[in-house]
C-alpha positions as CSV (number, residue, x, y, z in Angstrom):
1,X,0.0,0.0,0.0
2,X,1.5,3.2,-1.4
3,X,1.3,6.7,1.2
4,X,-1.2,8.1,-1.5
5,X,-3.4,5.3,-0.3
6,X,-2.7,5.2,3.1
7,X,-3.8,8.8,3.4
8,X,-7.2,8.6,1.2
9,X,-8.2,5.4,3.5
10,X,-7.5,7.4,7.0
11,X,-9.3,10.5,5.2
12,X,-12.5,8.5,4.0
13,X,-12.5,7.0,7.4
14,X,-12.2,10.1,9.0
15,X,-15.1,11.1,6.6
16,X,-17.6,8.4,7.3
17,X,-16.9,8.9,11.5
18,X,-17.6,12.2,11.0
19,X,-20.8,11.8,8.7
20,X,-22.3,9.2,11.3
21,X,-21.5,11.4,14.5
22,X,-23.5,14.4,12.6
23,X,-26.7,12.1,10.8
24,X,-26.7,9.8,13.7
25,X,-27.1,12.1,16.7
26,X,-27.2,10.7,20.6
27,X,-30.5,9.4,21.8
28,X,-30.1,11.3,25.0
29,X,-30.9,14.5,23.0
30,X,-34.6,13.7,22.5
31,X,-34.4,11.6,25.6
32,X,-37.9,12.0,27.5
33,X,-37.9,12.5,31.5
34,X,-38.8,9.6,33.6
35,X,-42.5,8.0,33.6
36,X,-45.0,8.7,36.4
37,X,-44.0,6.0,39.2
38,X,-40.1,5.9,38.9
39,X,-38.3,6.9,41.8
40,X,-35.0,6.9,42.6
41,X,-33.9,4.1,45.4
42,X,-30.3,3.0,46.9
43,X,-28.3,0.0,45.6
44,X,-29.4,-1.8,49.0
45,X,-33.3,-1.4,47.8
46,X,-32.6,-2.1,44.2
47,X,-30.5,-5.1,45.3
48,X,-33.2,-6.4,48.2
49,X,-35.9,-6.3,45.6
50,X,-33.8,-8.2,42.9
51,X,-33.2,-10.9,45.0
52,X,-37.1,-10.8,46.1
53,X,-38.1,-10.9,42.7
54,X,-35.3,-13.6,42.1
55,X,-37.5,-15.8,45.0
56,X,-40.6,-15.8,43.3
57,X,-39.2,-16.9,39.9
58,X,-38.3,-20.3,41.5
């Protein structure tokens, strides 16, 4: 592979990063704010419920 060729590759790939970074934007720009009934709660809560849940499924 020839520098000429080396350099158009990193260029078009440089290209196509940059085209999906600007058409492709984050989700967390449109993101919508929590649904009625979601609170926050500690990892001890989280955790205690998990393995709750985790009982029942036995």
């Amino acid at each position: 592979m020839t520098w000429r060729n080396l350099i158009a590759l990193i260029g078009a790939s440089i290209c196509a990063i940059w085209f999906m970074l600007i058409a492709y934007p984050s989700p967390s720009v449109n993101a919508e704010p929590p649904q009625k009934g979601c609170v926050a709660v500690s990892k001890q809560e989280y955790d205690s419920a998990k393995a709750k849940v985790a009982a029942y499924a036995v």
